[in-house]
C-alpha positions as CSV (number, residue, x, y, z in Angstrom):
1,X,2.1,7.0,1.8
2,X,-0.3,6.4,-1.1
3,X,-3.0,3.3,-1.1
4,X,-4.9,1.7,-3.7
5,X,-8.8,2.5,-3.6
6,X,-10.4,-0.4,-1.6
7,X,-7.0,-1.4,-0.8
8,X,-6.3,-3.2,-4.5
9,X,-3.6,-3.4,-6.3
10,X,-1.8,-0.1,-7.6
11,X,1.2,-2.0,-9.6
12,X,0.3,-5.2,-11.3
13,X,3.8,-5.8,-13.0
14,X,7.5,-4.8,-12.3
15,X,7.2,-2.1,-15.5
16,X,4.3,-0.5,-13.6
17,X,6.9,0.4,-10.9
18,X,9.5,1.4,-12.9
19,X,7.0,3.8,-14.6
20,X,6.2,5.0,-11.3
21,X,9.4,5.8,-10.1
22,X,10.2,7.4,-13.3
23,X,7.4,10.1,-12.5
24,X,8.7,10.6,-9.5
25,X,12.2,11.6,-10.9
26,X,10.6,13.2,-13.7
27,X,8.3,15.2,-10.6
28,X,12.0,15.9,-8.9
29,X,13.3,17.3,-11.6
30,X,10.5,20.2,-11.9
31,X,10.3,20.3,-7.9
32,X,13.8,20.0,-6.6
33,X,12.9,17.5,-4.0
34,X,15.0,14.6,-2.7
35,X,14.1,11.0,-2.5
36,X,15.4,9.7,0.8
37,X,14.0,6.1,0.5
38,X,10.6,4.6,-1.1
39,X,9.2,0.7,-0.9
40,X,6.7,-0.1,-3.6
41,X,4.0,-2.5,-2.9
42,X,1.5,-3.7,-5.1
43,X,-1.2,-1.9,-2.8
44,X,0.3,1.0,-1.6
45,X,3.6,3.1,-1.7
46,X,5.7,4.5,1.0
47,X,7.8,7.3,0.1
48,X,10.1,9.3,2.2
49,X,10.7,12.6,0.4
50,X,12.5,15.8,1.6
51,X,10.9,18.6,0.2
52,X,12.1,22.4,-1.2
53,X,8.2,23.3,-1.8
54,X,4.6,22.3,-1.2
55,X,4.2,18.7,-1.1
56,X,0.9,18.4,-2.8
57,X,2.2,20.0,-5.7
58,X,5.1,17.2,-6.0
59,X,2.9,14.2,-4.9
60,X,0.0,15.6,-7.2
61,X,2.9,15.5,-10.7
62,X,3.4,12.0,-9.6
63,X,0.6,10.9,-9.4
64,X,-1.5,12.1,-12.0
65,X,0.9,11.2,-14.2
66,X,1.4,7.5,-13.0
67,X,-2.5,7.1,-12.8
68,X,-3.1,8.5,-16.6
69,X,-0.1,6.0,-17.4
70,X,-1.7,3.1,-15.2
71,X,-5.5,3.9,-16.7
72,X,-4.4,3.7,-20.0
73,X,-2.1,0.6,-19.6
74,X,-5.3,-1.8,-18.4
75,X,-8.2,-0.2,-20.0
76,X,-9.4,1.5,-17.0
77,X,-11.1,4.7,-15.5
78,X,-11.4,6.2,-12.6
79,X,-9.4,6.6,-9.1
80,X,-6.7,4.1,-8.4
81,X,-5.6,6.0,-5.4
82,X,-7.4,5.9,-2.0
83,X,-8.2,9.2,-1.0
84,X,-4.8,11.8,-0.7
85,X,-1.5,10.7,0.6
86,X,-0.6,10.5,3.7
87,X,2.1,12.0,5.7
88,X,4.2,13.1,8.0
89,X,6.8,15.5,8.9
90,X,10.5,14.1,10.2
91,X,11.8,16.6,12.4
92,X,14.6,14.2,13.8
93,X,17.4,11.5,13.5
94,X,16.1,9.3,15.8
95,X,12.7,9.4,13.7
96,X,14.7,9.2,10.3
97,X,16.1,6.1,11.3
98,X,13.1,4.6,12.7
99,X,11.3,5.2,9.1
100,X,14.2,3.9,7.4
101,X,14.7,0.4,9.2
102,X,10.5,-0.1,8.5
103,X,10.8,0.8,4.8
104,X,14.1,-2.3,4.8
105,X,11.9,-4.3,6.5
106,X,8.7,-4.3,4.3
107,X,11.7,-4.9,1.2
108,X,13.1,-7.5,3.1
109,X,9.5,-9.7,3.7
């Protein structure tokens, strides 16, 4: 999960998301992860990634290259994201499932 800094908004228009899901699949590419679900908020993220290598190397190529993106888009500087990402490791179904029927759910609302 990623959060905007003071809890504000990290996507302001429907091209900001598409720009950051294109970093993400550019980040894929270089990584070899796979993207298992997302939901994009305009104050946070939830992604739901199954990685081949070091997570904070794949999280760090998305971000940094959404956030230049974003910066430059609204005449800005500085951090957009809250402190690191958060997460957490999915070591069964049952728990897949469970992450996957909140991530519908948030769509849904």
């Amino acid at each position: 999960m990623l959060r905007g800094i003071n809890r504000g908004n990290i996507f302001e228009s429907n091209q900001d998301k598409a720009f950051f899901l294109n970093s993400m699949y550019r980040a894929r590419e270089k990584s070899s992860f796979k993207v298992i679900g997302y939901c994009l908020m305009n104050t946070h993220v939830h992604l739901l990634l199954q990685e081949s290598e070091e997570i904070g190397v794949s999280m760090k190529r998305i971000t940094v290259s959404y956030v230049q993106w974003f910066n430059r888009k609204y005449n800005r500087v500085g951090h957009l994201f809250q402190n690191r990402y958060k997460s957490e490791p999915i070591e069964d179904e049952r728990y897949l499932v469970s992450v996957l029927r909140c991530a519908i759910s948030i769509k849904i609302r």
